[in-house]
C-alpha positions in Angstrom: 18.1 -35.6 3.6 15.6 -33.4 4.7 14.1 -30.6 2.6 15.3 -27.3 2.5 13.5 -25.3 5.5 13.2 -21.4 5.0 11.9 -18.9 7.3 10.7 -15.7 5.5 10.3 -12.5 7.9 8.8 -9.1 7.3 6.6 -6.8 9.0 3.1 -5.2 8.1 0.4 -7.1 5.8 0.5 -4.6 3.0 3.5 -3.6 2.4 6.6 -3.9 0.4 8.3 -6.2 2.4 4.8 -8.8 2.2 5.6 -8.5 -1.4 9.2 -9.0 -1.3 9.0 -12.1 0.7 6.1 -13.6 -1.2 8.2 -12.8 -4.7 10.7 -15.1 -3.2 9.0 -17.7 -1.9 7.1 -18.3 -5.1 10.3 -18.5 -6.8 11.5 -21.1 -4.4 8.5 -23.0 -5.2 9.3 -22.7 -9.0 12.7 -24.2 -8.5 11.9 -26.6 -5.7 8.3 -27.5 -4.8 9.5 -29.7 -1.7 11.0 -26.6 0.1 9.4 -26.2 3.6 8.7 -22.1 3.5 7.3 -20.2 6.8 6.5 -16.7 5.5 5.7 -14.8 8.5 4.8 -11.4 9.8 7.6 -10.9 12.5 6.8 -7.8 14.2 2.9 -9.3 14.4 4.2 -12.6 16.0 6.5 -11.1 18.8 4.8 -8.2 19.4 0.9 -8.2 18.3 -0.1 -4.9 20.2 2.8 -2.9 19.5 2.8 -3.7 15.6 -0.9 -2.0 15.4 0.2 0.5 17.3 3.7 1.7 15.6 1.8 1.1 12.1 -1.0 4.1 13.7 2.0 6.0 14.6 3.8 5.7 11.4 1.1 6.5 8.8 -0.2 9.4 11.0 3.4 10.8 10.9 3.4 10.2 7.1 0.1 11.9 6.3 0.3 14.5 8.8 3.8 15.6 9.7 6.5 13.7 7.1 9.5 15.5 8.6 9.0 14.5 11.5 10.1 10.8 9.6 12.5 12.7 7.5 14.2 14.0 10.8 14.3 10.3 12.7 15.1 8.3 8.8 18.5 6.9 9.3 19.5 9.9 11.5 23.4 8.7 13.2 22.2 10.8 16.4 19.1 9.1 16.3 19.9 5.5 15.5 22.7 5.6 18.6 19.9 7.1 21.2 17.5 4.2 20.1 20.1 1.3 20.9 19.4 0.0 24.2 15.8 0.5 23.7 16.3 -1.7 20.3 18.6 -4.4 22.5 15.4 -4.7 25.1 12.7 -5.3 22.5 15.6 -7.9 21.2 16.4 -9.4 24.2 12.4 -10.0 25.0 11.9 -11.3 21.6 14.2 -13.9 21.8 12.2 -16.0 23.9 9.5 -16.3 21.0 12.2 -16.6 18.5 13.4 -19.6 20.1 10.3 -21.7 20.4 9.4 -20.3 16.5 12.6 -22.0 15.7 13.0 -24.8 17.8 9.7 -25.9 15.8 10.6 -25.0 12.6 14.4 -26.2 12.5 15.3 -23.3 9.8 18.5 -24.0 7.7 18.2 -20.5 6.4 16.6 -17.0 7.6 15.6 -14.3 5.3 14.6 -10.8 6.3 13.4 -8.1 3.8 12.7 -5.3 6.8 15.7 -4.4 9.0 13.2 -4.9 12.2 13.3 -8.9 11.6 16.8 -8.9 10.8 17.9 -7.2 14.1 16.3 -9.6 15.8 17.5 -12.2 14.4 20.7 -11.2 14.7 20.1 -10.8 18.2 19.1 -14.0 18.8 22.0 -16.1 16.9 24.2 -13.9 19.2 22.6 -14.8 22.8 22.3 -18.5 21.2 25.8 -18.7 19.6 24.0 -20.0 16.6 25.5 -20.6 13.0 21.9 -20.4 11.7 22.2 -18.2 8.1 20.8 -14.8 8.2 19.9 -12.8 4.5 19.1 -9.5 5.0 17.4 -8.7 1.6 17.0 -4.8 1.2 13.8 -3.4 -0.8 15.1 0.2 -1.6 17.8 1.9 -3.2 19.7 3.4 0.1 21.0 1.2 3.2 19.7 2.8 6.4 21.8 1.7 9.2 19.2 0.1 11.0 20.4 -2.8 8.8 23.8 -3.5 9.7 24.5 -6.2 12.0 27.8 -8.4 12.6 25.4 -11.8 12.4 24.0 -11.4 9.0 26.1 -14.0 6.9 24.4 -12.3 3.4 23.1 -9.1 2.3 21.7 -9.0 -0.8 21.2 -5.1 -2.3 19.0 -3.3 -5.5 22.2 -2.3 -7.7 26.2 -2.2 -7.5 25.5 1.5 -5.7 23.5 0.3 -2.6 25.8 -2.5 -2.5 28.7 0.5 -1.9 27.2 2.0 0.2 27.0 -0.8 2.5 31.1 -1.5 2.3 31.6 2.2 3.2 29.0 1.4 6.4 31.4 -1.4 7.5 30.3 -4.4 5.4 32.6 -7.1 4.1 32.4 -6.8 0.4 32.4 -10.6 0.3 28.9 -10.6 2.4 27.5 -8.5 -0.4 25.4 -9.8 -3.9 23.8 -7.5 -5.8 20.7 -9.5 -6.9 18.1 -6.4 -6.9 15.3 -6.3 -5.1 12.8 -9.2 -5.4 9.5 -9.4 -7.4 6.3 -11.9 -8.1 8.1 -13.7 -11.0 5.1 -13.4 -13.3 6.0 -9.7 -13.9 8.5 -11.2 -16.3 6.1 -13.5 -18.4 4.9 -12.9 -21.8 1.5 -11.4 -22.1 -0.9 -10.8 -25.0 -1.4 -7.2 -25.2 -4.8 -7.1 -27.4 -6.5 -9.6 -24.8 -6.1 -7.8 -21.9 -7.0 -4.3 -23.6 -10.5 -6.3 -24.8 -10.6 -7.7 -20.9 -10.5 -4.5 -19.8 -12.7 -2.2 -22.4 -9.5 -0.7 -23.2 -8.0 0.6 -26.8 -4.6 -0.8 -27.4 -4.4 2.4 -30.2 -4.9 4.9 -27.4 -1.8 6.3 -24.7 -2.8 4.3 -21.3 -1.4 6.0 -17.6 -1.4 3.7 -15.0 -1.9 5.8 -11.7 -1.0 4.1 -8.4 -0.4 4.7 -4.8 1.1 1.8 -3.4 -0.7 -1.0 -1.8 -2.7 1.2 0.8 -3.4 4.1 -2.3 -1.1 7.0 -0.5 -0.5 10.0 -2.6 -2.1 13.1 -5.0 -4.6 10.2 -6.5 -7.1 12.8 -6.8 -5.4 16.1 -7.7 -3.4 13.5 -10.6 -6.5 12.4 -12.0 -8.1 15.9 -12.3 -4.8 17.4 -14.0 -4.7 14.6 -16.3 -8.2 16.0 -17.4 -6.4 19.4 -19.0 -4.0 16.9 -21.2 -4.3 17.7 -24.7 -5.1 14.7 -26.5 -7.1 11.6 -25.9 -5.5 9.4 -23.0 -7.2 6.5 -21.3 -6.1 6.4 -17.5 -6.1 3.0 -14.8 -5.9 4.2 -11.0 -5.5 1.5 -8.4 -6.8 2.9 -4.9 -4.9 -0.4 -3.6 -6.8 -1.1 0.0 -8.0 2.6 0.1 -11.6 2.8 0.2 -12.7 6.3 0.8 -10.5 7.1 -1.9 -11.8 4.3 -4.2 -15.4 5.6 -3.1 -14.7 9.3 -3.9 -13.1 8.5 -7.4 -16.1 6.4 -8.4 -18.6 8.9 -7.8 -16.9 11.3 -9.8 -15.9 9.0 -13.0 -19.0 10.2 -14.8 -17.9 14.1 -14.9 -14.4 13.5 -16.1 -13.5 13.3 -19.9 -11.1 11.1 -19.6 -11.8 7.5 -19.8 -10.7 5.8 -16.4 -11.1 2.6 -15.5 -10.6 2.1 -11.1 -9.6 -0.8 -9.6 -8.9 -0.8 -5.7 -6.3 -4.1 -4.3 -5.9 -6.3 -7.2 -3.4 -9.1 -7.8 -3.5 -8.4 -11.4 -1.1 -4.9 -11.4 1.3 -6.8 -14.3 -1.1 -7.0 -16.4 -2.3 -3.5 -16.2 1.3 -2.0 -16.2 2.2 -4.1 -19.5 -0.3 -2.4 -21.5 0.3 1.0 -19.5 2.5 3.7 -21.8 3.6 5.8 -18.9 3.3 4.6 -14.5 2.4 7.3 -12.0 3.2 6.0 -8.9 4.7 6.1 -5.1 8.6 4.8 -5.9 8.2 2.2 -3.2 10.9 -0.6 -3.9 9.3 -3.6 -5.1 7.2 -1.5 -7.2 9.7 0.4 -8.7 11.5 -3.4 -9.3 8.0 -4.2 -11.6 8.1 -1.3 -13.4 12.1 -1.2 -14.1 11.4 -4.6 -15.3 8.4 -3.9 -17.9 10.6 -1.3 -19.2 8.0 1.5 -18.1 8.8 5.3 -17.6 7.8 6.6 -14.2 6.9 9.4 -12.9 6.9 10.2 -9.1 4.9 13.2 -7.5 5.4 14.4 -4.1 7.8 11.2 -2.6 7.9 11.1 1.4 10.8 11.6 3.0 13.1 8.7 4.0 12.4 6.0 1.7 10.9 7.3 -1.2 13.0 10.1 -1.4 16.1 7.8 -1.6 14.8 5.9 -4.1 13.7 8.9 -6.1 16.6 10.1 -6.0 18.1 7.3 -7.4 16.1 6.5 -10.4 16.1 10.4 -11.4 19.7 10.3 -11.5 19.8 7.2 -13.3 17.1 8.9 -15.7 14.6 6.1 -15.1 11.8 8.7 -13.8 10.9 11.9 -13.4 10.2 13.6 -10.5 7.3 16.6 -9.5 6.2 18.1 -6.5 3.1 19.8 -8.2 -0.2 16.7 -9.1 -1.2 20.2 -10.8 1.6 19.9 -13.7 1.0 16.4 -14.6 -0.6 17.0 -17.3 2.0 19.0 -18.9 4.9 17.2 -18.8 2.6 14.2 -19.8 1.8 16.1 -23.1 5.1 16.6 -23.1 6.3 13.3 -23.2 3.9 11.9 -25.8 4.8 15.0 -28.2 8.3 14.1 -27.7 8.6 10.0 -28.0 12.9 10.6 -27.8 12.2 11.7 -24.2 9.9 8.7 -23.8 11.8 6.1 -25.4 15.0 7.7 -23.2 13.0 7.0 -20.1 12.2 3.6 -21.3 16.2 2.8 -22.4 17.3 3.7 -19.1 14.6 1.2 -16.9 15.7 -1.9 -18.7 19.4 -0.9 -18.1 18.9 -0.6 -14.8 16.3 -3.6 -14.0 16.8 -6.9 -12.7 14.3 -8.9 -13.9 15.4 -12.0 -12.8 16.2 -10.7 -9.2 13.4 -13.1 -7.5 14.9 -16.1 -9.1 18.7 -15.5 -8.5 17.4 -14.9 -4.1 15.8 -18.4 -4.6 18.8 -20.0 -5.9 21.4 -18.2 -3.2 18.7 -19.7 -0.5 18.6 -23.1 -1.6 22.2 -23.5 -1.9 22.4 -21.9 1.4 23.9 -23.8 4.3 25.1 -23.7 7.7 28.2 -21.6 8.2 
């Protein structure tokens, strides 16, 4: 018998879906280290050109004109005018789908971006395939971009998204609610006092963590210099992630704040620094927001974009998991106000671990290694 062969799928390098599909292929590995794994950029392998040019698009939309994404975000009108064009890009995939799996003889197909999944679903379709298709979703509200007859499993954040799915037409049965995957290591034991000494860091002194997702989007800058009003001593880590002119700018300016800040720009060590972080500051990308539910951490979420991140704001405020603001300039208020109130703290804390899913990685690995043919 062969080893188990799994095709991984997501689109753009840094992104939440990279992240979501390296989570679970390093649990796979854990639990079988035989398992043949492709993890591959989709929308890069069938369509090279396009994918650098929809990513332009997309992040000039986000930074310059976010309702224009707010208005076209899992808009019925919207998602209905775009279906032929999405069938054509489908139908002259499939070609390069078929030669990617003729070579790799998958037994299972997982997809944590709906792109992927369409196609995929296209393909088995045109082919008349039985080849298993999990769609695994990385944020808290199902956009309908994700709903296709041929996937066999759709594995959803929480009990909510998975409802929300059934009331879009999904058989329950097709449904787990595993949560949304996550490197495993976010869920090992660390020594606190080591990595405050690795990092010049006092354990005895409130740490912020302050991060903008993998490509350092967001009020970096206008957080940091609120944070310098807060009333007591605080020690703050920003991530920049792979943003360089913001990484730049913040290190010339380190000298003239009060605040002790250490800056880090794409690291691979982000558990480590939200273990020992008191309170996270961050974009409420999915994955992200899995780590920090999972360490237990309060979050706080300033200025979310529209479509994503506003879903999944407004999930963990209403689960009271976070706290949202659309000023960087009040920051440092309600962080004052949360360390001279450790109730609300501790409340914000409480209400992360209820919510989390800490083992979410490892419960997709096992569902795609018992995962067969259908």
């Amino acid at each position: 018998m062969h080893s188990k062969r799994i095709v991984l799928m997501y689109i753009s390098e840094v992104s939440g879906h990279h992240n979501a599909t390296l989570a679970i292929e390093k649990a796979i590995r854990i639990l079988d280290p035989d398992a043949e794994i492709t993890n591959i950029n989709a929308f890069n392998y069938t369509n090279p050109i396009a994918e650098k040019i929809v990513n332009s698009i997309y992040m000039g939309i986000i930074k310059v004109a976010p309702g224009i994404w707010d208005y076209l975000y899992d808009n019925p009108k919207v998602v209905k005018r775009l279906e032929k064009a999405k069938q054509n890009v489908h139908k002259n995939n499939s070609p390069k789908l078929k030669r990617l799996f003729d070579r790799l003889k998958p037994d299972v197909v997982v997809c944590t971006q709906a792109f992927p999944c369409g196609m995929v679903a296209y393909y088995k379709k045109k082919y008349r395939l039985n080849l298993p298709l999990i769609a695994v979703l990385t944020d808290y509200v199902p956009h309908a971009y994700w709903v296709y007859d041929a996937v066999n499993y759709y594995i959803t954040p929480s009990d909510d998204v998975s409802s929300r799915l059934v009331k879009k037409g999904i058989p329950p049965e097709k449904i787990k609610s595993l949560g949304i995957p996550f490197d495993p290591k976010f869920s090992e034991r660390l020594d606190r006092e080591s990595i405050f000494h690795k990092h010049k860091l006092s354990p005895r002194v409130p740490t912020i963590l302050i991060m903008g997702g993998g490509q350092g989007l967001g009020p970096i800058k206008q957080i940091v210099k609120s944070l310098e009003s807060v009333d007591r001593d605080i020690q703050e880590i920003v991530v920049t992630g792979t943003n360089k002119k913001l990484y730049n700018s913040l290190r010339r300016k380190i000298r003239k704040y009060k605040k002790k800040i250490i800056l880090f720009g794409y690291t691979q060590n982000i558990n480590e620094l939200m273990f020992i972080s008191d309170i996270v500051i961050s974009k409420p990308g999915g994955v992200t927001t899995s780590e920090v539910l999972a360490k237990g951490k309060p979050m706080v979420i300033i200025k979310p974009l529209p479509g994503q991140e506003a879903n999944n704001t407004a999930y963990l405020t209403q689960k009271g998991a976070a706290l949202k603001l659309e000023d960087p300039a009040r920051i440092s208020s309600v962080i004052e106000d949360l360390f001279k109130n450790p109730h609300k703290l501790n409340y914000l804390c409480e209400r992360a671990k209820e919510i989390s899913r800490p083992n979410a990685s490892m419960d997709i690995a096992r569902l795609l290694l018992k995962t067969h043919n259908v």
